[in-house]
matplotlib code that plots the C-alpha trace (Angstrom):
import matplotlib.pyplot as plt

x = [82.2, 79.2, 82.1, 82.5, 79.0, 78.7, 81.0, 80.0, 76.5, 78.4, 79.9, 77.0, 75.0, 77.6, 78.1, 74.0, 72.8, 74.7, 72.6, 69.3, 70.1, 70.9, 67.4, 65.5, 67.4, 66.7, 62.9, 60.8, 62.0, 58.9, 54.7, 53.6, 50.4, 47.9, 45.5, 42.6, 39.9, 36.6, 35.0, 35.4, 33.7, 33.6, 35.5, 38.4, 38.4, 38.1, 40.6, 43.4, 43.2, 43.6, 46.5, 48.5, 48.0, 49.8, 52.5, 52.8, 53.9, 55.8, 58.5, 58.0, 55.9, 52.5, 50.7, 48.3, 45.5, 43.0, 40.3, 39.6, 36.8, 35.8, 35.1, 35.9, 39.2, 40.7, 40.8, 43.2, 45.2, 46.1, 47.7, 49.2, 50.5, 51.9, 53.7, 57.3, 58.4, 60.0, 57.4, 56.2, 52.2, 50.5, 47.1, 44.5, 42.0, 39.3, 40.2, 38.8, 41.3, 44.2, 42.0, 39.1, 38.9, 41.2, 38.1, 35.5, 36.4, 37.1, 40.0, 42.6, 45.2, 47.3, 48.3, 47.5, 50.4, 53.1, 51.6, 54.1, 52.1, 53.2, 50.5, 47.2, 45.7, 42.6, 39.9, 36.2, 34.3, 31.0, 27.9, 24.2, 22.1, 18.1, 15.6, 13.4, 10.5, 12.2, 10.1, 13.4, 14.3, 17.9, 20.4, 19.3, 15.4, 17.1, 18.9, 15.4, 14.2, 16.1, 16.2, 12.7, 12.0, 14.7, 15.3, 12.4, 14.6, 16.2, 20.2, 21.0, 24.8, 27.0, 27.6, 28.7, 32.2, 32.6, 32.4, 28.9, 28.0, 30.8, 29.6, 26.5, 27.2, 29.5, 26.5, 24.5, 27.1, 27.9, 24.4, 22.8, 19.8, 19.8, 18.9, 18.1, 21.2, 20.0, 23.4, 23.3, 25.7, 27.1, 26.7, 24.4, 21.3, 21.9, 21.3, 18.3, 16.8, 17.0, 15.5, 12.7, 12.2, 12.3, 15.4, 16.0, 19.0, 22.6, 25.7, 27.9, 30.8, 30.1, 30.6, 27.5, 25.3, 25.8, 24.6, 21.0, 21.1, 21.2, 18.7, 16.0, 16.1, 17.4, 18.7, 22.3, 22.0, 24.5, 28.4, 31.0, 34.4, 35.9, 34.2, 32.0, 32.9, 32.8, 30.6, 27.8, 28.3, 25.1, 24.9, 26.9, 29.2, 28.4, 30.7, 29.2, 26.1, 27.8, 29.1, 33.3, 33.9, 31.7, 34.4, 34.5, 35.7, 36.8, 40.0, 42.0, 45.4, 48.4, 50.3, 53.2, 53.8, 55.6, 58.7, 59.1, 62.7, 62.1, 63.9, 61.1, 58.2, 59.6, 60.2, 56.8, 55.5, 57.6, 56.0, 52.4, 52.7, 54.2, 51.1, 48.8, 50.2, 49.6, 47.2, 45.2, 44.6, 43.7, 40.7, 39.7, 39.6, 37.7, 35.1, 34.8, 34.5, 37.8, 40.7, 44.0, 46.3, 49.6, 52.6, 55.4, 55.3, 55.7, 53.2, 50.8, 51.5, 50.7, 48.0, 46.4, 47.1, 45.1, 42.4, 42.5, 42.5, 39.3, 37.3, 38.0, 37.1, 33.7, 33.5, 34.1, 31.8, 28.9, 30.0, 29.6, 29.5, 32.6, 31.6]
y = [-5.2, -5.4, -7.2, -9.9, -10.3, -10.9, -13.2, -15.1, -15.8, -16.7, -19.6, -20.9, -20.7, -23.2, -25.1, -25.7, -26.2, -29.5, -30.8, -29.2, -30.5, -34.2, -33.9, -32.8, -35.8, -38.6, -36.9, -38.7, -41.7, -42.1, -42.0, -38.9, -37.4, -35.6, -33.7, -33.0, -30.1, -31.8, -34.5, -38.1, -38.2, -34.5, -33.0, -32.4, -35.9, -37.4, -35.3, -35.9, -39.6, -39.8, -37.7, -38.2, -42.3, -41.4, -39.1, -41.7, -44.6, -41.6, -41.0, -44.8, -43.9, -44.1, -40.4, -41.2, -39.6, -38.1, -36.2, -33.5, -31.1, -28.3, -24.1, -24.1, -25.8, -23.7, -26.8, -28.8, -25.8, -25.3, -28.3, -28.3, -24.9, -25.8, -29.3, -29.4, -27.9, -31.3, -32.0, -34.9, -33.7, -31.6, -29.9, -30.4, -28.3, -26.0, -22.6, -21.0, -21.8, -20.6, -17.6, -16.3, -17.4, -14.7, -12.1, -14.2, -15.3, -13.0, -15.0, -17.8, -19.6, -19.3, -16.8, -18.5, -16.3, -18.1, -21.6, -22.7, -23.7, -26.5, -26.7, -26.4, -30.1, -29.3, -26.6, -27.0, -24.7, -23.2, -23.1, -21.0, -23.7, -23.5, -25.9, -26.6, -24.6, -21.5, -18.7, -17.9, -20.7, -19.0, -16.7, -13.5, -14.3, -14.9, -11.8, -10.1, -11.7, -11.1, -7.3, -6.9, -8.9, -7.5, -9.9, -12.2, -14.5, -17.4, -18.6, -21.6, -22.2, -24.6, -21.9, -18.6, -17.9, -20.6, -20.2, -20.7, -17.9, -15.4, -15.8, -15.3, -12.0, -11.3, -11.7, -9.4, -6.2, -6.8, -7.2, -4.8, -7.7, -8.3, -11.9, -13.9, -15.9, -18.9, -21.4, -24.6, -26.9, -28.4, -29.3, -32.2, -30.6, -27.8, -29.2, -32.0, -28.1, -26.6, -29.8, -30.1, -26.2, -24.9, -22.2, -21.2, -21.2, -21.9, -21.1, -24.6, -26.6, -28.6, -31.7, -31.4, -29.7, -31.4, -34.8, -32.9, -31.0, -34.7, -35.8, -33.5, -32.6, -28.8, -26.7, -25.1, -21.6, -20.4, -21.3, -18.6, -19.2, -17.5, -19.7, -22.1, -25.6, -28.9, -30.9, -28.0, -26.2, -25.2, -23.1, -20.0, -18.0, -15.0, -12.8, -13.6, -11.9, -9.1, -9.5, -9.9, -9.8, -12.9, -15.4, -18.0, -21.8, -23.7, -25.5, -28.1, -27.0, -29.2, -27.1, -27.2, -25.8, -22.3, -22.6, -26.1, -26.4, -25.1, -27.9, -30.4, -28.1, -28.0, -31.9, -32.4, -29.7, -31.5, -34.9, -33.4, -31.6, -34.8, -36.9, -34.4, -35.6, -38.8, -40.4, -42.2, -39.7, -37.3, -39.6, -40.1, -36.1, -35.6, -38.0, -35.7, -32.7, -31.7, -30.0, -30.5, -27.6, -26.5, -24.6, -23.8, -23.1, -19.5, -19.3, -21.0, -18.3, -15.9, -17.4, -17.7, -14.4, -13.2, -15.1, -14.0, -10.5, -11.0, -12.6, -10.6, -7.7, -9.0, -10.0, -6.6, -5.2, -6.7, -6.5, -10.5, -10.2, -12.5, -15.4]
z = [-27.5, -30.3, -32.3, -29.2, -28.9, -32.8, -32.9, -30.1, -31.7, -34.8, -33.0, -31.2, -34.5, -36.3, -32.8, -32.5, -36.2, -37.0, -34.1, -35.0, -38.6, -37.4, -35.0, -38.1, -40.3, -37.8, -37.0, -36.5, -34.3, -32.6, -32.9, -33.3, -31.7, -33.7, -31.9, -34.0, -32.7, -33.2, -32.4, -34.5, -37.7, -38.9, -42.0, -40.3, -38.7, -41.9, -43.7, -40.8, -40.6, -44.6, -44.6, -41.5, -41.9, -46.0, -43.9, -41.3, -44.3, -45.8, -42.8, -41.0, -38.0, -36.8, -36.9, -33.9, -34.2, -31.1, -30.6, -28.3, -29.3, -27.0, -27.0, -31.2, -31.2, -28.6, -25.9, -28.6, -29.5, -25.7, -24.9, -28.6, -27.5, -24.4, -25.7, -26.2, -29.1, -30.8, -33.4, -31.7, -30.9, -33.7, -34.2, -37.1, -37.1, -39.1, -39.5, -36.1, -33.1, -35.4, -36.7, -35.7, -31.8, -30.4, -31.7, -30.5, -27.0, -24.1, -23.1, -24.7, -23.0, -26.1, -28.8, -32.4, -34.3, -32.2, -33.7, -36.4, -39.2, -41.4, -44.2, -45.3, -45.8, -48.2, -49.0, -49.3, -51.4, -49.4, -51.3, -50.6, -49.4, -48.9, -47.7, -50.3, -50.2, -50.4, -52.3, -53.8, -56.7, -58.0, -56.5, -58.0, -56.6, -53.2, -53.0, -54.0, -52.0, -48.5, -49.4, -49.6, -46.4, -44.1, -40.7, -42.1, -43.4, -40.9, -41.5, -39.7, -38.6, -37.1, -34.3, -33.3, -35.3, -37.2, -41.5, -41.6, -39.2, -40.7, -44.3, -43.5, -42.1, -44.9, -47.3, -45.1, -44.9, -48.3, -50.1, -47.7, -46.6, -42.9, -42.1, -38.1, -37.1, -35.9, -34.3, -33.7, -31.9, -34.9, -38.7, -38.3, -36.0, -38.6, -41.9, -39.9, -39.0, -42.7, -44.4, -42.3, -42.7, -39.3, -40.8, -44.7, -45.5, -44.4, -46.0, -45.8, -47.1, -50.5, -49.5, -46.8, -48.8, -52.1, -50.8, -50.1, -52.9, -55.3, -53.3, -53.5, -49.8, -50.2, -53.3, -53.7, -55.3, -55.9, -54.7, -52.9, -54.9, -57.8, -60.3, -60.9, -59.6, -61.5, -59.4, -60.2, -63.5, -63.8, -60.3, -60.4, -58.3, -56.0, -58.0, -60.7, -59.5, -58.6, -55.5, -55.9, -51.7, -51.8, -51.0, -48.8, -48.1, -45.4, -44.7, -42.9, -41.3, -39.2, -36.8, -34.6, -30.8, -31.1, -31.1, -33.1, -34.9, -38.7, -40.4, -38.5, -39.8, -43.7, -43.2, -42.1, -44.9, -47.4, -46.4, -46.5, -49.9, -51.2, -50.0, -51.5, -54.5, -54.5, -57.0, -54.4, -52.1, -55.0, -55.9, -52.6, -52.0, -55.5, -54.2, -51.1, -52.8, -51.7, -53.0, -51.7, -49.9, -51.2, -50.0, -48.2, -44.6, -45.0, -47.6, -45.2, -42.9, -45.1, -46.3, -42.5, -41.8, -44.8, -43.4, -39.9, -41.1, -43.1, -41.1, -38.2, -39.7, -40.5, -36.9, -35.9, -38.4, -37.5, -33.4, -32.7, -29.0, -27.3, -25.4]

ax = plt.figure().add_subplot(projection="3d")
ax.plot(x, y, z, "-o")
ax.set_aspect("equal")
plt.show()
């Protein structure tokens, strides 16, 4: 019987792939939707409509591009979750409704790990940022600083659970310095808060913060990546003082409905990784401050997964209640 049943899958396998190949060959034949999870303008706006428009020229069809922001992604990644499985409507997004969101709300509609994930667009380093008249005038003084006025200190993010918030409280379990979380409905009311001086500090992606920094309306101290970055040689890394655990970026992902066919997710991860590439959009990303994702489908997988895991744990760690 086990040797019927064996063979019967056998058959079916040959008698479905050559159709699941030719879908995947002739994909796509029409526009294709691209949810993105915040609203128009932000980082991950910007990064989608650059990169989808290249993918779009790429495989000869408009990558429409909408946006529906809502409860940290997790609005977009519903309906992307519940859309036919075909490849034709996707989800950009920051890291959050594919990571984070299933720790810090008390209910989803959808289970990220059944997303599949075709590729990680780009990356952007997070760097210390303080308004400007901050006692503290470099990293070390800072962490001094913070230690020897426990809860005194103010840290401004873009709101609960998202990379700002998290790194924040990273800094605090792993420097021992407890600082007051002050959120904020977005980057923008954020950063107009810290340079007018009503919160110190805020941990936030370069390409924010780097425009204040240049213009003498806030100071980076230090940046949280494995090594110093070109745009500021001069500021140095959180490991480097001493703190190794002290990583953090952001990034920009495109995902798929569970249960998408794989040969339409490599296609589409072939496409993006090939854009990536490109000379063009490299010069636009550098001027950005971004740095453009790599890898394989799998590898993005794994790469989310190692995410999820640590950022989770920090939201555990320091009990962020679920909203």
């Amino acid at each position: 019987m086990l040797k019927t049943v064996s063979l019967t899958a056998t058959v079916l396998l040959f008698a479905i792939s050559p159709a699941a190949a030719q879908s995947a060959a002739e994909y796509p034949n029409k526009p294709v939707r691209v949810l993105v999870t915040v609203p128009p303008g932000g980082g991950v706006d910007t990064v989608t409509r650059l990169v989808t428009g290249r993918m779009g020229i790429k495989l000869g069809q408009t990558f429409v591009v909408e946006n529906r922001g809502g409860a940290g992604g997790s609005l977009a990644a519903e309906q992307v979750y519940k859309a036919d499985p075909d490849g034709y409507q996707l989800m950009a997004s920051q890291p959050s409704p594919i990571t984070t969101n299933v720790a810090l709300y008390k209910s989803l509609n959808y289970d990220p790990t059944k997303f599949q994930f075709v590729g990680i667009m780009s990356t952007i380093p997070n760097v210390l940022l303080v308004k400007n008249d901050f006692p503290a005038k470099t990293a070390k003084e800072f962490i001094e600083y913070v230690k020897a006025n426990p809860g005194k200190v103010n840290y401004a993010s873009q709101g609960p659970g998202t990379t700002s918030h998290l790194t924040a409280e990273l800094y605090s379990k792993l420097t021992g310095a407890k600082m007051t979380h002050v959120p904020y409905k977005g980057t923008g009311p954020a950063l107009n808060d810290l340079v007018a001086g009503h919160v110190d500090v805020i941990f936030m992606q370069l390409e924010s913060a780097i425009k204040l920094h240049e213009g003498g309306k806030a100071r980076i101290l230090a940046v949280t990546t494995n090594k110093r970055i070109s745009e500021l040689p001069e500021v140095p890394t959180m490991v480097e003082l001493g703190f190794p655990g002290l990583i953090s970026d952001t990034w920009n992902a495109i995902t798929a409905p569970p249960g998408t066919p794989a040969a339409v997710v490599d296609k589409l991860n072939a496409t993006l990784n090939e854009v990536l590439k490109e000379p063009e959009l490299a010069e636009r990303f550098k001027q950005l401050q971004l740095t453009p994702g790599s890898g394989n489908a799998a590898e993005t997988r794994a790469f989310i997964a190692e995410d999820t895991k640590r950022w989770i744990d920090v939201i555990n760690e320091a009990n962020i209640p679920k909203i």
